[in-house]
N, C-alpha and C positions, 0 to 999 in steps of 0.2 A: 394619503391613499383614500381613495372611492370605496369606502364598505356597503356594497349593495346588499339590497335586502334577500339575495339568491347568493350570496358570498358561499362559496365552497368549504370554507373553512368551518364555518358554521353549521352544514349540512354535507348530504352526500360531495363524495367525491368523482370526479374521473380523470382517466388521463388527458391530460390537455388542456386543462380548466387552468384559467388564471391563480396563479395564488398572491403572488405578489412584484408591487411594482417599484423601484428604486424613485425616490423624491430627486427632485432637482438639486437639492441640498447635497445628498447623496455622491449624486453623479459628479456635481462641481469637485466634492474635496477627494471624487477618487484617484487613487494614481495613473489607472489605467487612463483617463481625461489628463491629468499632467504628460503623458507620454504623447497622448495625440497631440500636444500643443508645441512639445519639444521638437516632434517630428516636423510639424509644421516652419518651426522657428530654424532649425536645424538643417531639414531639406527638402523644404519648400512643398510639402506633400501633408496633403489634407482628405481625411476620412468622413465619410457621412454617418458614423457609427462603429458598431464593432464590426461588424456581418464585413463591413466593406475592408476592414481593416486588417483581420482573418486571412481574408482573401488574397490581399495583398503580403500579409506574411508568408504565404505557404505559395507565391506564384513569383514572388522574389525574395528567392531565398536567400540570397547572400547579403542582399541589401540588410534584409529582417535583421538577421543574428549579426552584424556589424553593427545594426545601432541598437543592439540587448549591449554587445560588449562596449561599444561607447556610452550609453546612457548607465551603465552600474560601473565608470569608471575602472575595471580591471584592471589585479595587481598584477604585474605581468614583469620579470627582467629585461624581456627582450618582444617584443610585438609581430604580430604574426605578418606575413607576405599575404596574403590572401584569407577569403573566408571560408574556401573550399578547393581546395587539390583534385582530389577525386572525388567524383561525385555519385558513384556508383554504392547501390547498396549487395551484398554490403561490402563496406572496406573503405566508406566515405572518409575522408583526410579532412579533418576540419582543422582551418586556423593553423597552418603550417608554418614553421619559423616561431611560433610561440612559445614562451618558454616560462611555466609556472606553476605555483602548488595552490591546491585548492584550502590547507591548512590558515596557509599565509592569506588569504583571501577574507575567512575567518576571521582572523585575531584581528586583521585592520578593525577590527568595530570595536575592542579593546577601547574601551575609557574607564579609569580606575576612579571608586567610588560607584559605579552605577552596575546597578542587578542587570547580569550576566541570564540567567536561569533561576528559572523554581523547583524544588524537589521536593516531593508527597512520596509518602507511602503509609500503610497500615499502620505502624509503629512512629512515623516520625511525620509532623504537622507542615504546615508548607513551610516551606524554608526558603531563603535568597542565596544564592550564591555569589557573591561579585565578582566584578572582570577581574579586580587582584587578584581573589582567588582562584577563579580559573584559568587566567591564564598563565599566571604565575607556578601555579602545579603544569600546565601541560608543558610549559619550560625546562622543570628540573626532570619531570619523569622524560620526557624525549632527550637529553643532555644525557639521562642513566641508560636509556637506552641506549646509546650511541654506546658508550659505554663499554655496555655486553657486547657489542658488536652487530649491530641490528644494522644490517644494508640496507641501501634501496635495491625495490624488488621484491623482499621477502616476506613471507607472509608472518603477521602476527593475527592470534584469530583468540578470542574472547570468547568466554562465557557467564557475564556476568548481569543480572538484572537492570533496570531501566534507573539506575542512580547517577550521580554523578560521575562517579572514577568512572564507568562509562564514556561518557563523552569527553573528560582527558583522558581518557588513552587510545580512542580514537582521533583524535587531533593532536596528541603526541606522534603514534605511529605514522598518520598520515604527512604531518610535516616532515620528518626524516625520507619520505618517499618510499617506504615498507608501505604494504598491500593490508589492510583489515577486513579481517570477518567475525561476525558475530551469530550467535545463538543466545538465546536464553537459558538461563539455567534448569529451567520444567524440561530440554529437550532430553528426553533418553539419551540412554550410550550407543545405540544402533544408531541413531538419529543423527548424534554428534559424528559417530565416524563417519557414515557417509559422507560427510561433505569434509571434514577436516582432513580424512585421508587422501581426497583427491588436491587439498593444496600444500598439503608437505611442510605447516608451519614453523618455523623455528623456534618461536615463543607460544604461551598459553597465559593470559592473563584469563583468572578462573578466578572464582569463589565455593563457599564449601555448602554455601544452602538458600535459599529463598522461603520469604512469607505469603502467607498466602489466605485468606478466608480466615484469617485470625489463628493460622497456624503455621507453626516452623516444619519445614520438610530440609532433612539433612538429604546432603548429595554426596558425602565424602564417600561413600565405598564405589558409586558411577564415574567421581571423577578420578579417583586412583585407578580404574580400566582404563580410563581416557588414555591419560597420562600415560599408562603403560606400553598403551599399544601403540602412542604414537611416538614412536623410534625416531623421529627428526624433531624431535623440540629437545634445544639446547638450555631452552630458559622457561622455568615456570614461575610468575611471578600472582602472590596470593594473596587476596584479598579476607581476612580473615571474619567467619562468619561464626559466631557463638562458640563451642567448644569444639566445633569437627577440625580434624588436623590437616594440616597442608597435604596435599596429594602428594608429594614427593620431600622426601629428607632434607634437600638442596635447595628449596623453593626459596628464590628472595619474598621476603615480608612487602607488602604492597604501602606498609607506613614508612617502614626502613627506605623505600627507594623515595619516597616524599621528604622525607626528614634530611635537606641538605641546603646548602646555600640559595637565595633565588639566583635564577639568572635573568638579565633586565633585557628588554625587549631589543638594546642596541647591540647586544652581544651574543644573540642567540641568531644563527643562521640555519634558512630555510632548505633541504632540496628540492632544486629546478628541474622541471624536466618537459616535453613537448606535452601539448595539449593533450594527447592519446596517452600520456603517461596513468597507466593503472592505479586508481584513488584504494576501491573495496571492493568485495567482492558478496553477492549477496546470490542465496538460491532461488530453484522454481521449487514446488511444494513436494516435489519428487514421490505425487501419484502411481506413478508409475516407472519402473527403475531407479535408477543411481539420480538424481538434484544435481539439475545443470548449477555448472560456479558460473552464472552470471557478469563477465567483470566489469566493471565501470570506469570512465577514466576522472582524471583531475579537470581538465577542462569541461569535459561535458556535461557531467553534474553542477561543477559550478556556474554553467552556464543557465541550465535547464530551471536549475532553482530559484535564480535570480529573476530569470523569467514571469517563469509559473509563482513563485510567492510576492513578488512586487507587484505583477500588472494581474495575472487572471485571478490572484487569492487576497490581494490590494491588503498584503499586509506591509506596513513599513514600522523603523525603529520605534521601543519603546510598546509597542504590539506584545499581547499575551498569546504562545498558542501552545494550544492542548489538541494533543491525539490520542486516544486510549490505543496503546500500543507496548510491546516489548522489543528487546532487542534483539529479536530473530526475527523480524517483518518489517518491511522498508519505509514503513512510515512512522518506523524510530530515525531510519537515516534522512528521511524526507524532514521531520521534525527540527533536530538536530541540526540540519542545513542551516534553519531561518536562520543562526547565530550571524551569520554573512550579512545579514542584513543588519544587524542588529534587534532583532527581533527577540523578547527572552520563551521560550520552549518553556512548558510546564511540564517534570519530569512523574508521572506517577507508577509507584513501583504497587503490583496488589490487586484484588477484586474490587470490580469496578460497582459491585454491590455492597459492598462491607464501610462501616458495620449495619447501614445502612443503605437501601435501593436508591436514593437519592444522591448519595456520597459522593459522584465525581460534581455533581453540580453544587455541593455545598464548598468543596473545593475551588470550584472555578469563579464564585462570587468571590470566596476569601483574595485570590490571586487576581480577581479583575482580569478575568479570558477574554479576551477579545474575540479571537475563533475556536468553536469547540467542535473537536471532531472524536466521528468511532463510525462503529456500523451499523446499518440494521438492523442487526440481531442484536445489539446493545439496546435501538429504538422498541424494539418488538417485547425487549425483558421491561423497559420503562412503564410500556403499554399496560402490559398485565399486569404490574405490580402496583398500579393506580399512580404513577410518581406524576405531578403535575409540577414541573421546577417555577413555574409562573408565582404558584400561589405560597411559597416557602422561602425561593433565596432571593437575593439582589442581581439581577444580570444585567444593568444599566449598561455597564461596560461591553457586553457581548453587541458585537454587531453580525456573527455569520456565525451558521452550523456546519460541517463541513460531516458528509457523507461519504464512505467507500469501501469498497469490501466486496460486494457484492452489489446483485438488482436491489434498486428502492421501489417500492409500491405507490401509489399516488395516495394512498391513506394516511402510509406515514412520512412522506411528505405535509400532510395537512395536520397528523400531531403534532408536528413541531409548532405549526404557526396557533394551534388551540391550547398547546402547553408549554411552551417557553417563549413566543414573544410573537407580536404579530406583525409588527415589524423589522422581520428577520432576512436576512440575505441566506437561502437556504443553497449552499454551494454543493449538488451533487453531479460527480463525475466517476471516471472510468480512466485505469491507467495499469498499472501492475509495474511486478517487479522487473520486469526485463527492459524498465529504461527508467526506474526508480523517478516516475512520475506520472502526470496523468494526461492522456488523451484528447479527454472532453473535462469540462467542469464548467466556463464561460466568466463573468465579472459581475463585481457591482453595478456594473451601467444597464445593466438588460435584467428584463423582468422571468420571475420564475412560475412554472408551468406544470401543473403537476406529474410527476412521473418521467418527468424529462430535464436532461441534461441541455442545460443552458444552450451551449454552443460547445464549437471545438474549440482547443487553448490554441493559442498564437502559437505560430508553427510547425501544427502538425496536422498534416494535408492526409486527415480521415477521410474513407469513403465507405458505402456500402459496395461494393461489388457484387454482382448475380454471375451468374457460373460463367457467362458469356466476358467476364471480365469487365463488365460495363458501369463505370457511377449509377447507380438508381437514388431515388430519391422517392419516399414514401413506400419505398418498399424495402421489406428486409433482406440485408445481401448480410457479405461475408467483410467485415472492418479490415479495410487494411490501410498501410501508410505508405505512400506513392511518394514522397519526397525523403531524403533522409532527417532524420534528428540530432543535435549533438551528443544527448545521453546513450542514444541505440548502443548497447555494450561495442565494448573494441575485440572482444573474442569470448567464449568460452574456456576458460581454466583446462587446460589438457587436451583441447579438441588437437586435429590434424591441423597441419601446414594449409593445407584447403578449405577450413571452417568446417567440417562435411556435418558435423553437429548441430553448427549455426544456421546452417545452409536448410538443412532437413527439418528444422524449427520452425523459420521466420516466410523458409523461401521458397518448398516445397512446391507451394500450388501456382506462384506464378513467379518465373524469377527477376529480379531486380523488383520485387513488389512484395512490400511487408504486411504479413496474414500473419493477425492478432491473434483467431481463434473465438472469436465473439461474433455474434449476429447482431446485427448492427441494424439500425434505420434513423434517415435523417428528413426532419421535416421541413417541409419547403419554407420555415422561416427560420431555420437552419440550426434548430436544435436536435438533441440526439437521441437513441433511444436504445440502451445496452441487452439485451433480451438472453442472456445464457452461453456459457461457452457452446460452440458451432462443432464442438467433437464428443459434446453431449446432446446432439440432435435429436427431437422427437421428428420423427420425417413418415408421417402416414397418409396414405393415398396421395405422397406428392406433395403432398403440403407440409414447409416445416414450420416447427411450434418451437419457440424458444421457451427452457423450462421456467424462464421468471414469469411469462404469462399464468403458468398453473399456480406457480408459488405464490404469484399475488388473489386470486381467487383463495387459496388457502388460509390465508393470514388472517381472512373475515369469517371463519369457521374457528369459534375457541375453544372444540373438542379436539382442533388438530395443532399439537406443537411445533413438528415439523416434519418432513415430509423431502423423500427423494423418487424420482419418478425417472426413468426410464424407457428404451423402445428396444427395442428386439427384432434385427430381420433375419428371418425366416429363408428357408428353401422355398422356391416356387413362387416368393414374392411375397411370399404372408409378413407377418409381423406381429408381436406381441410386446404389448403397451402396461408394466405391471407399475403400482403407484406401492410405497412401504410409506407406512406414516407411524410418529410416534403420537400417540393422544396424551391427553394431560393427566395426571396421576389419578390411578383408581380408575378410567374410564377401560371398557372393552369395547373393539369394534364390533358394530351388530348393523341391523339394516339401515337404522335411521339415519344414523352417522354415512353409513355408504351412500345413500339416497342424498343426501343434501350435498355432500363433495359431487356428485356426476351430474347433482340438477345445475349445483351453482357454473360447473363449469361449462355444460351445455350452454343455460341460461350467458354466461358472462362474455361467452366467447362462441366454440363451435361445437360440434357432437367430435369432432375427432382428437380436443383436449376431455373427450371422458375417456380414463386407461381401462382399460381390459378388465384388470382385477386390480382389487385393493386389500393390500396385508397388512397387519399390524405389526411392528417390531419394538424392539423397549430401548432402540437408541440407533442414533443418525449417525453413521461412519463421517468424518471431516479431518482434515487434516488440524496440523499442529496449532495454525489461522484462521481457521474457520470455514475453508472451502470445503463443499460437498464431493464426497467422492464418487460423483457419478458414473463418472467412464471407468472405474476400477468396479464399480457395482453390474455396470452392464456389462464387462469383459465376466465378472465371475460367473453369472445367468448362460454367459456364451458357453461356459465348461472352461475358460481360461483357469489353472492351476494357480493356486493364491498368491503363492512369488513369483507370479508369470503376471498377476492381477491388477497388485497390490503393491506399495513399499510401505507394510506397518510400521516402520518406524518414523516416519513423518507422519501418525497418526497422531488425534488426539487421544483416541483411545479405540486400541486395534480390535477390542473384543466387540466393538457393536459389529463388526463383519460378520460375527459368527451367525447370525440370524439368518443372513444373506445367504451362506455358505451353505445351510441347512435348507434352504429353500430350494436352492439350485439343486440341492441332491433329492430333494425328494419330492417334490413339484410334480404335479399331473396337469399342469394349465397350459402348457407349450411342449411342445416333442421338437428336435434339431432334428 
């Protein structure tokens, strides 16, 4: 790499600046370069890069995902007739005639004697797991399930923290062809039944408590409501957590169902079912009403995965990866995939600051991570807490960060490359739960930029669209995706015969054309740029402002911690733009503080990113993952009634609303 004397990393940043460039070294041993070469060897089709390659995924489409499923050899009984049936979204038929479990697809990387996973947590040091062990448990508990009587079809739904019995009893359940859902154990009891009630599970694999900041928090009297109220679980099966008692009298013991004979890989049989066959089922943040059940299938995820973690995330076997994640957000399921590869997941259960700020990176040297991922707001606590992982662990092994969550800044984009390695593959993209993968993110082979998403992944035909329905390019439109995907869910859990749920989600604003809900811009050398959900619009005089533009102005102001911002239209056209910011402890707002957030934004950007009024509140509404509740903050401002607003129980904590709620009532800054 060329470290010029004006290096970005070194000094100021902006968006756009080079940060870093992949060696030729690099490039050669990626896999995304093995795949161009197979494709070449294979069918006679030769790429000038990625950009060109992109291109050709998302303009031939069936060719594309025919040689994903020929190059990751898929376990398959029966091999499909085509690569596409129908091709309409939604209701697209992938890979018809196919017949297989995404479980079975898993265990093939089954080699006994070799680390399967790693598992960390506050109380317990890294640990290996091996493929004996894991898959040999996920054998006997699917055989006990069968057992109980556990169809395919039915739901089995979890709540048990990011350990192992986790991910066997998610590839126990999933190999039987029974449906999995998860939460975490932090979620409330409103929280849990929303979504558990709309899929009627049969089973309940649960625990009775979680650690956490160097403390035990018991859940047993949340999960005995659980359990109560939910009148269709035949089977509760319990993972026992210090002395809180089983949620139910009857409950099988979670070691009793382990403690039996193994069964050996040639006498355990899988259920088959077509590519659309229902894998898991995961939620939206349910901001607002009842959390869509998202469903996923078996082929499409395994397809998606195989994809996105061999070629755009160029992990293969023998690979460490780490995502600071729980088991109610999909990049525990996104994680847990790499097994398909062979890839071992590092499982950590716990504050990702304890007992030290440092602590997942002291972690990740110990296990030799190869990719370390979280979010922003992980990078932002690093930031302040001075943690420099360069100058304290070993990260030889680390080749790539891997970013998402939310917008990244171009600042901290460039901490990474001043505090953990400067020769890093900085992977930030954009993707969400509603197709448990990502959008944009790009590869090894292409250089990173700051504030910008590499490229789009292979096979998903992003666009900006402007209201005229048209690709722009360098300008910001509305993200949507013009081709189908395998993973795009196969329905909603309980919707109509007519998707009318799915329909009013994805397809509202143009049909047969999928709107993300993001504002989107893509630059003419074809990288991306995520700017805030598009139904948390700042839209004044015409002009819209995505809120990562403010939020990245903010993040260089250390009087402000965090900050939600808002717009308000008005009767007659007007508009009220109000900004709540939490400041850092002990600080009150006064003018200085107002004066420097309306100069820097003037200064950074325009006069119409400085808000109206700026309030102080003593905590930022977000859900259970961390998203901001904007569009529940601007409906309360509107006079919308708080469970008209809000669903506090996918909150992280419902009480920061209360600020808001008082504002709204008694507010002299705006009149409706």
């Amino acid at each position: 790499m060329d470290l010029s004397a004006d290096d970005p990393v070194t000094g100021p940043v902006r968006a756009g600046d080079l940060l870093w460039t992949p060696t030729p070294e690099r490039v050669a041993n990626a896999n995304m370069t093995e795949y161009l070469a197979w494709l070449k060897r294979t069918r006679g089709l030769e790429f000038g890069g990625y950009p060109e390659l992109w291109q050709w995924s998302v303009t031939e489409t069936d060719a594309f995902w025919q040689s994903i499923w020929d190059y990751n050899g898929i376990v398959a009984t029966a091999q499909p007739t085509a690569v596409l049936g129908r091709r309409e979204m939604p209701g697209a038929e992938w890979f018809p005639g196919a017949e297989l479990n995404f479980a079975e697809n898993v265990m093939a990387s089954e080699v006994p004697g070799e680390v399967a996973l790693y598992y960390h947590s506050e109380t317990v040091p890294v640990t290996p797991l091996l493929w004996d062990d894991l898959a040999g448990r996920v054998r006997i508990l699917a055989t006990q399930l069968r057992g109980l009587g556990v169809q395919p079809g039915e739901r089995v739904a979890s709540m048990l923290p990011n350990i192992p019995e986790a991910v066997i009893a998610m590839l126990a359940v999933t190999s039987l062809g029974a449906i999995w859902t998860s939460v975490s154990p932090d979620f409330g009891w409103r929280g849990v039944l929303d979504r558990f009630r709309q899929l009627e599970p049969s089973v309940l694999i649960c625990t009775g408590g979680y650690q956490y900041n160097g403390k035990a928090y018991d859940r047993g009297a949340e999960l005995g409501q659980i359990v109560d109220d939910l009148d269709c679980l035949r089977h509760v099966i319990y993972l026992p957590f210090g002395d809180v008692p089983a949620p139910a009298p009857d409950a099988h013991d979670w070691h009793d169902l382990l403690d039996h004979e193994p069964v050996s890989r040639a006498e355990f049989t899988y259920h088959h079912g077509p590519f659309s066959m229902p894998l898991w089922i995961l939620f939206s943040s349910g901001t607002t009403g009842l959390p869509k059940a998202i469903t996923h299938s078996h082929g499409g995820l395994l397809l998606e995965q195989l994809k996105l973690q061999r070629l755009n995330m160029n992990l293969s076997r023998g690979d460490v990866l780490f995502f600071y994640t729980t088991t109610g957000w999909m990049m525990w399921n996104f994680m847990v995939s790499s097994l398909v590869l062979g890839v071992k997941p590092l499982l950590y259960d716990g504050n990702p600051g304890y007992p030290e700020p440092g602590a997942l990176w002291r972690m990740a040297a110990e296990a030799k991570v190869t990719l370390f991922g979280g979010s922003p707001a992980y990078a932002d606590m690093l930031a302040k807490r001075g943690v420099v992982p360069k100058d304290t662990y070993d990260l030889s092994a680390l080749e790539c960060v891997m970013l998402a969550g939310s917008p990244v800044s171009p600042e901290v984009y460039a901490w990474f490359y001043r505090n953990v390695k400067r020769d890093l593959w900085l992977h930030v993209g954009s993707g969400g739960t509603d197709v448990c993968a990502g959008f944009t993110g790009g590869s090894p082979t292409v250089a990173t930029y700051a504030g910008e998403h590499q490229h789009r992944n292979l096979g998903v035909a992003a666009y900006a669209f402007n209201a005229a329905a048209e690709p722009v390019v360098d300008e910001v439109g509305e993200m949507v995706i013009t081709r189908p995907m395998p993973s795009m869910p196969v329905k909603f859990w309980g919707d109509d015969e007519n998707m009318t749920r799915y329909k009013a989600t994805y397809f509202d604003e143009w049909p047969g054309i999928w709107r993300q809900g993001d504002f989107f811009r893509v630059t003419p050398r074809g990288g991306t740029f995520v700017l805030g959900r598009s139904d948390a619009t700042l839209n004044r005089f015409g002009v819209r402002i995505g809120t990562a533009e403010i939020y990245t102005v903010l993040e260089s102001i250390p009087e402000v911690d965090d900050a939600i911002v808002v717009n308000l239209d008005l009767p007659g056209g007007r508009f009220f733009m109000p900004m709540f910011v939490k400041l850092a402890d002990g600080l009150t707002l006064d003018e200085r503080i107002t004066s420097e957030i309306n100069n820097k934004l003037r200064k950074e950007y325009t006069p119409r990113h400085v808000p109206d009024k700026i309030i102080q509140v003593p905590a930022m509404p977000t859900t259970i993952t961390g998203k901001k509740l904007e569009v529940p903050v601007r409906r309360l401002l509107m006079g919308v009634a708080l469970d008209q607003a809000a669903n506090t129980s996918a909150m992280a904590d419902p009480a920061a609303l209360d600020a808001f709620i008082d504002y709204a009532r008694t507010q002299q800054d705006y009149t409706m």
